[in-house]
Wavefront OBJ file of the C-alpha trace (Angstrom):
o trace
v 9.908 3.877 11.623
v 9.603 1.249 8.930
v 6.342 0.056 8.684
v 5.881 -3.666 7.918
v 3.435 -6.296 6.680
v 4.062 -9.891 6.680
v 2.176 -12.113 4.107
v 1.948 -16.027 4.684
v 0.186 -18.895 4.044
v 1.137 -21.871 6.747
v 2.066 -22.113 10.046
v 4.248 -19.209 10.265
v 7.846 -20.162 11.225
v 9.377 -17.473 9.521
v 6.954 -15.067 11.149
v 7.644 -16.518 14.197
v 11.489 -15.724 13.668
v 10.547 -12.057 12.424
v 8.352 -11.432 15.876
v 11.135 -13.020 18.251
v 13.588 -10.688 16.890
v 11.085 -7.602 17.034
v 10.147 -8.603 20.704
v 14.078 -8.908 21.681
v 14.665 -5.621 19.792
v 17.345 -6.597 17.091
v 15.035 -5.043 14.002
v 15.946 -1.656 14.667
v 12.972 1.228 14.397
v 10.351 -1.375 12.926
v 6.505 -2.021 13.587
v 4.751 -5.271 12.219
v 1.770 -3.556 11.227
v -0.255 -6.480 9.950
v -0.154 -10.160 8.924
v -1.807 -11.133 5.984
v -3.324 -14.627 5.116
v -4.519 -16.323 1.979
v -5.557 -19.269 4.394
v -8.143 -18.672 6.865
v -6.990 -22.036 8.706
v -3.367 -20.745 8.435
v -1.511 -20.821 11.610
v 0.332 -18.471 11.249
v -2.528 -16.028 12.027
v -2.744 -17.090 15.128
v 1.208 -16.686 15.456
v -0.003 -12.744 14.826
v -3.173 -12.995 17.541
v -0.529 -14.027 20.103
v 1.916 -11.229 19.408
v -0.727 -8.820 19.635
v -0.426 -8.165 15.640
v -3.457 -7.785 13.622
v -4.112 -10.748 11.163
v -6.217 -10.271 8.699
v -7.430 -13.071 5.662
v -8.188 -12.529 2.207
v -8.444 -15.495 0.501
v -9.235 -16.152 -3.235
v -12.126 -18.463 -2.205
v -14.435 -15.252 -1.111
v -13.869 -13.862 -4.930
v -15.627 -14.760 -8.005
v -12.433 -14.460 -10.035
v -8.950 -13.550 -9.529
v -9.283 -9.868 -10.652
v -11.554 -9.185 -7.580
v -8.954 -11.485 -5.140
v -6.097 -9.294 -6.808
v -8.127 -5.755 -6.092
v -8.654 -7.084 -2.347
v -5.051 -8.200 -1.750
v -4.315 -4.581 -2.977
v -6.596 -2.682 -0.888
v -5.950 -5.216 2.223
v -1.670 -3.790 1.416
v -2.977 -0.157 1.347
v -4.832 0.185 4.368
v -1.889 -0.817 6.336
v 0.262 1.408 4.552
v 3.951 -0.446 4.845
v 7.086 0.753 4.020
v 8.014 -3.465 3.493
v 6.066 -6.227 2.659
v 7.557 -9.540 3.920
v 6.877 -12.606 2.067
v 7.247 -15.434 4.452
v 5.504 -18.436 3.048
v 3.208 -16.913 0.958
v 1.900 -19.455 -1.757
v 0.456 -16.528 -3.711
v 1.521 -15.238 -7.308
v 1.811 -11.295 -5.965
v -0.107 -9.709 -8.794
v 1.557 -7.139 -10.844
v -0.482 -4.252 -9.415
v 1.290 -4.944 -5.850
v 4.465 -5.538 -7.772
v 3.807 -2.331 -9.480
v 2.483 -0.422 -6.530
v 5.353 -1.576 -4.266
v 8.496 -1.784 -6.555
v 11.588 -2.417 -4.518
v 9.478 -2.638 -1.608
v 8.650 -6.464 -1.225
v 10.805 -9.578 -0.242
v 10.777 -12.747 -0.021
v 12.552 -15.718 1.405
v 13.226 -19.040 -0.875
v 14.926 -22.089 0.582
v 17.554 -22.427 -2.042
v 20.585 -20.134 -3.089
v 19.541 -18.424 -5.872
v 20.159 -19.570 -9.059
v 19.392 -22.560 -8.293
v 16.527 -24.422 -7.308
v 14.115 -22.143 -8.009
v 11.417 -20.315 -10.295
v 7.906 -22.064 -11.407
v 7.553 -25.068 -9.361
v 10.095 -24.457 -7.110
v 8.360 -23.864 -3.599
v 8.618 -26.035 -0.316
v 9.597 -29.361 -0.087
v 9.894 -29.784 -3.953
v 12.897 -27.628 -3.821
v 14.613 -29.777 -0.875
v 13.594 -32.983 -3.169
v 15.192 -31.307 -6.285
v 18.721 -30.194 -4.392
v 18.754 -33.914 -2.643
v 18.113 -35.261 -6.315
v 20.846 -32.975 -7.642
v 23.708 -34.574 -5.404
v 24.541 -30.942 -3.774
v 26.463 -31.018 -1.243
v 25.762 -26.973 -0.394
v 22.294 -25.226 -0.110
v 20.755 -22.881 2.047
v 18.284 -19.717 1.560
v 18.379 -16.608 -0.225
v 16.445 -12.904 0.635
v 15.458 -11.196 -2.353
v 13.497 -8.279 -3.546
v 10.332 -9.496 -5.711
v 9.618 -8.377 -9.318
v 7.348 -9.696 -11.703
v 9.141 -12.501 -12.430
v 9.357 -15.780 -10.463
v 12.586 -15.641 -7.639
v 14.188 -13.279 -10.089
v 14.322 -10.036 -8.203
v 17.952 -8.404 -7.118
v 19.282 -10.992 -3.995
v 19.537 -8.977 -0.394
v 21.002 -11.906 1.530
v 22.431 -15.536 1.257
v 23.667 -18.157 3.857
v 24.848 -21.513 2.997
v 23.736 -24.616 4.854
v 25.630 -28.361 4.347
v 23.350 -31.293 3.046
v 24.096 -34.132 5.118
v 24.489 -38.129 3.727
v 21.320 -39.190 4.319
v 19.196 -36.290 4.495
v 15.354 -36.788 3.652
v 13.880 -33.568 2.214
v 12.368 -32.740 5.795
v 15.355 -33.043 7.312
v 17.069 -31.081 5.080
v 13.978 -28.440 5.125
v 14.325 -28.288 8.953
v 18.044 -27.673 8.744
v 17.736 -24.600 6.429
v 14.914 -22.816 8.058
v 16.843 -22.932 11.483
v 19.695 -22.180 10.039
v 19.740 -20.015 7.647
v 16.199 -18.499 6.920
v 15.179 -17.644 10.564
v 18.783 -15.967 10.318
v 18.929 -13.705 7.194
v 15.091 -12.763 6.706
v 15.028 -10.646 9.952
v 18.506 -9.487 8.990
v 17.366 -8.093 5.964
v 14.782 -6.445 7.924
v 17.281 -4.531 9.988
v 19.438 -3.323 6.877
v 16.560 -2.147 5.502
v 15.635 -0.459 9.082
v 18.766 0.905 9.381
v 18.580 2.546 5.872
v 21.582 -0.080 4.742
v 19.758 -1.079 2.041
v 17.817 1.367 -0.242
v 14.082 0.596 -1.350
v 11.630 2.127 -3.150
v 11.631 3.048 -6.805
v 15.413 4.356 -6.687
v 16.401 0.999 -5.618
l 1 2 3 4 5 6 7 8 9 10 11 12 13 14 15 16 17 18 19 20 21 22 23 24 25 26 27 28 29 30 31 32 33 34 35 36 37 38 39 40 41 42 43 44 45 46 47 48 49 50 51 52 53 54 55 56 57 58 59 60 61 62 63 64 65 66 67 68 69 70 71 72 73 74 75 76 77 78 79 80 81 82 83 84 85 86 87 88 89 90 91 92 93 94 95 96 97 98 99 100 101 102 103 104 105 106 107 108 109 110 111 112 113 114 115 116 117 118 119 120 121 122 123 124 125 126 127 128 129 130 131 132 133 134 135 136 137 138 139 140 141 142 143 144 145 146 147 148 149 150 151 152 153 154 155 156 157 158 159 160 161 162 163 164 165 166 167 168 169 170 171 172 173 174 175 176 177 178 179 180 181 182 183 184 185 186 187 188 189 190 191 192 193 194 195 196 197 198 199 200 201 202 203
């Protein structure tokens, strides 16, 4: 069984996607283990309460410094002991001793196809704003494996969504979270399940 733990910081559409898929059965031999918040107020954790997952917070306000929020975060990961950790939303730098102690072991989802539109900076609406800004006619969301650097890890999955004349940055936001990142994030999942896609260190 492939143990997971979701990480988020909003209200949790992408968790939302993960958990319908789980409840209908299409990720394979999976258990969401946990959900884990930076953001006490975060929705999303009450996405978890009503799927009967555990949600737990650990936010860097409780810490005097970021070494003790980085030790937390760690220990939080640990005592659910995943196989994956999900990023779904999660406005966090992951700290290089979860990078470290997880290698090949985390993704994430990013509202752009990788290369472009992303990196430092490039998180939520700014990256809609930057692609309408651009003129592209073509974006959409990538799955990726997490390293230390920022949206640089080895890609997993890609779908392609059109940009539409007219599209605000909401709109356009909307599009490719329906229809493409509520698609390939709990696909991953399943390859990953199903042993389709190696992780761990000899990833």
């Amino acid at each position: 069984m492939l143990r997971v733990l979701i990480c988020v910081s909003g209200g949790g559409t992408n968790l939302q996607a993960i958990i319908d898929a789980w409840k209908a059965g299409e990720l394979g031999d999976t258990q969401i283990v946990r959900v884990l918040s930076n953001n006490a107020d975060a929705y999303a954790l009450k996405r978890a309460e009503l799927a009967g997952i555990e949600g737990v917070c650990v936010s860097p306000k409780e810490y005097e410094n970021r070494e003790d929020f980085h030790k937390a975060l760690l220990q939080t990961i640990n005592d659910a002991n995943p196989d994956l950790i999900v990023l779904a939303g999660f406005l966090v730098v992951v700290p290089k001793e979860v990078i470290a102690a997880y290698r090949n072991r985390i993704i994430n989802i990013h509202p752009s196809l990788i290369p472009s539109f992303c990196g430092t900076g490039y998180y939520g609406l700014k990256v809609h704003e930057a692609a309408l800004a651009r003129g592209v006619k073509i974006s959409g969301a990538t799955v990726h494996f997490v390293d230390e650097g920022t949206d640089t890890g080895p890609i997993i999955l890609q779908k392609a969504v059109e940009v539409k004349e007219g599209d605000t940055p909401k709109e356009l936001q909307l599009r490719i979270m329906e229809e493409a990142e509520w698609v390939i994030l709990p696909k991953a999942i399943r390859l990953i399940a199903d042993g389709k896609i190696a992780i761990g260190d000899k990833q």
